[in-house]
C-alpha positions as CSV (number, residue, x, y, z in Angstrom):
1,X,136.6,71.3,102.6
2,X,134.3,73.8,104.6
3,X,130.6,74.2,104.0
4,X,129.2,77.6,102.3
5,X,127.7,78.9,105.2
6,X,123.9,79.9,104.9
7,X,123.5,83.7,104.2
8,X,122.3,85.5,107.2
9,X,119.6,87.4,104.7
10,X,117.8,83.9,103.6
11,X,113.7,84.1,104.5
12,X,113.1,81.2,106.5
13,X,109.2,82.5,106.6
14,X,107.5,84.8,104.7
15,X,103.8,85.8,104.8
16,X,102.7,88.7,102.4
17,X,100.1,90.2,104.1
18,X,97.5,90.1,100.8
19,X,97.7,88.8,97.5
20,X,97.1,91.4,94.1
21,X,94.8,88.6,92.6
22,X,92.3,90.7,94.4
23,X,92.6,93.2,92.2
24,X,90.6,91.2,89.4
25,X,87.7,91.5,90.8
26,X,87.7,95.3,89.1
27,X,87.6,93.8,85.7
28,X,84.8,91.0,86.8
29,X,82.6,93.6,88.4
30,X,83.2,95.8,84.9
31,X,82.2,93.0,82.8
32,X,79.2,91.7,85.2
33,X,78.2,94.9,84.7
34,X,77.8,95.1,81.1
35,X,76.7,91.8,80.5
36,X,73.5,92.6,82.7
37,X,73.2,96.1,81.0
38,X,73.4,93.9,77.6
39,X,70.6,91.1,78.6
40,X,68.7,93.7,80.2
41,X,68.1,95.6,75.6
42,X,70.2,98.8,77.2
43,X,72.8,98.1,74.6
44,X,76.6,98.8,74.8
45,X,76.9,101.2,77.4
46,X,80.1,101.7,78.3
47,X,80.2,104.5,81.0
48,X,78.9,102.4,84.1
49,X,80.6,99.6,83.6
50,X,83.8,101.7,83.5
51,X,83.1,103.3,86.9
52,X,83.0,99.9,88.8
53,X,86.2,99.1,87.0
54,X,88.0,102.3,88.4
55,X,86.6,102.3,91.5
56,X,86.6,98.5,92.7
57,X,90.1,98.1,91.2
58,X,91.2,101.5,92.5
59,X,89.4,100.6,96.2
60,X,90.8,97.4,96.3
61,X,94.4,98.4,95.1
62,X,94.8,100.7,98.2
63,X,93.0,98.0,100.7
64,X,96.2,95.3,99.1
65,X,98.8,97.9,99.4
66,X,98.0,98.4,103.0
67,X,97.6,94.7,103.8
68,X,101.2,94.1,102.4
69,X,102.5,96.8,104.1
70,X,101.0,96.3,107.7
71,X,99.9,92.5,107.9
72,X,103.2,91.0,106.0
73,X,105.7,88.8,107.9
74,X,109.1,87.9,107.4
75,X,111.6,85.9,109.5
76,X,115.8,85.8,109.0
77,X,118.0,84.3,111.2
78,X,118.6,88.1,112.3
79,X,115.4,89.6,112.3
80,X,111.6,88.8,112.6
81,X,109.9,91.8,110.9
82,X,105.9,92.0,111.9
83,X,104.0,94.5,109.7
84,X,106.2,97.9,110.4
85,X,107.7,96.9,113.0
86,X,111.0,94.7,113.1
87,X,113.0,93.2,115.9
88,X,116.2,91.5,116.4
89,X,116.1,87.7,116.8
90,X,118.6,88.5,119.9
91,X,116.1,90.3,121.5
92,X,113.8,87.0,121.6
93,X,114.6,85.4,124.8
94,X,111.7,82.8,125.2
95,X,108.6,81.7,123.1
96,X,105.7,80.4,125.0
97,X,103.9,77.6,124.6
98,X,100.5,77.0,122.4
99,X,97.6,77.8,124.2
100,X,95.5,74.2,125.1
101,X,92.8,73.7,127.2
102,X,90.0,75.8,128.4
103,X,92.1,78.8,130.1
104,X,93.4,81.7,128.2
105,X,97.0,81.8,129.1
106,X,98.3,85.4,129.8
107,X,100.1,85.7,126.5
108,X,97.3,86.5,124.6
109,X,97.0,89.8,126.1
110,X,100.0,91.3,125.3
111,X,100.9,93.8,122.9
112,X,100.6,92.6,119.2
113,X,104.1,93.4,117.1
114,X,103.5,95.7,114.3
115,X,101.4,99.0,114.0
116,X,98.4,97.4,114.7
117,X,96.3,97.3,118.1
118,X,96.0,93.4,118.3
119,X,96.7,90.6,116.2
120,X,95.3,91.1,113.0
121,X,91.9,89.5,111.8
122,X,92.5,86.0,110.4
123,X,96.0,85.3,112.2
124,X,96.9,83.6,115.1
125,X,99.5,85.0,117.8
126,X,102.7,83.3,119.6
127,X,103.4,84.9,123.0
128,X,107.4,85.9,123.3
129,X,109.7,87.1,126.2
130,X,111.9,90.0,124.9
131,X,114.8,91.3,126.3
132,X,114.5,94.0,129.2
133,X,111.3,91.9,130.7
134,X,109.3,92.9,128.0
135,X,106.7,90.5,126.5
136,X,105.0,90.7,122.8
137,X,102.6,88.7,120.5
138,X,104.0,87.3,116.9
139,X,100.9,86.6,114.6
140,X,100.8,85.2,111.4
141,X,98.1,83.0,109.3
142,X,100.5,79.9,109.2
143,X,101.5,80.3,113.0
144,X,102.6,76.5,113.4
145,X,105.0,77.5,110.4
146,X,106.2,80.3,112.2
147,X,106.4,79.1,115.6
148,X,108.5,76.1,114.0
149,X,110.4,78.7,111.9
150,X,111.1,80.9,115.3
151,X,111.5,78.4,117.2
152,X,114.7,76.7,115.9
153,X,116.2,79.8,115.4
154,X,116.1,81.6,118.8
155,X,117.5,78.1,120.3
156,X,120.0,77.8,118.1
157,X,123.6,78.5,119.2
158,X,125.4,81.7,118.9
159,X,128.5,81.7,116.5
């Protein structure tokens, strides 16, 4: 009897970029708002504290959206998508090895993947050799997760 073999789609890493719970702090700001209008004697007032709900929640809904959009990560056995930008795990042809010690190693100046100038705020990158001689920072907030994650599936055997 043969093994199912794994489907090539499965996520063996997945960052979102930025998490919706940010969105309640729309709601909060409403209802700090009207609880200081109410121990201040102004009454039930309901106009201000409506505003700071619209506009934080509507402020912060666009700030999450574009987060999960440009700072999201997600790694197949096929593909390692970066933000908007995807690549082929057969285009990987070496990942370099964590920076230690004092010196900056040379990989931290290359080109971040994704749409972004660099790596993004909060993330860590791994320096990769692509195919054609090209060379290319992966980020993501859990990097040892990722570099594990990349790691055994660029040296894993072709079928």
């Amino acid at each position: 009897m043969t093994e199912p073999q794994p489907d090539d789609a499965t996520v063996l890493f997945r960052e979102p970029g930025a998490t919706w719970w940010w969105l309640l702090a729309g709601p909060v700001s409403a209802t700090t708002m009207l609880l200081i209008q109410l121990s201040s004697g102004y009454g039930w007032q309901p106009l201000l504290p409506a505003v700071f709900l619209v506009l934080v929640t509507g402020f912060l809904s666009l700030q999450v959206k574009a987060a999960r959009i440009h700072t999201s990560v997600e790694l197949t056995r096929e593909y390692l998508r970066q933000g908007a930008e995807t690549i082929r795990i057969s285009e990987i042809a070496r990942i370099y090895p964590v920076a230690d010690g004092a010196e900056v190693p040379v990989w931290q100046s290359y080109r971040a993947l994704g749409e972004l100038t660099g790596v993004p705020r909060g993330r860590t990158g791994i320096g990769l050799k692509l195919s054609s001689d090209r060379r290319a920072q992966a980020w993501a907030r859990k990097h040892r997760q990722l570099r594990i994650a990349l790691t055994s599936v660029v040296n894993e055997p072709a079928s």
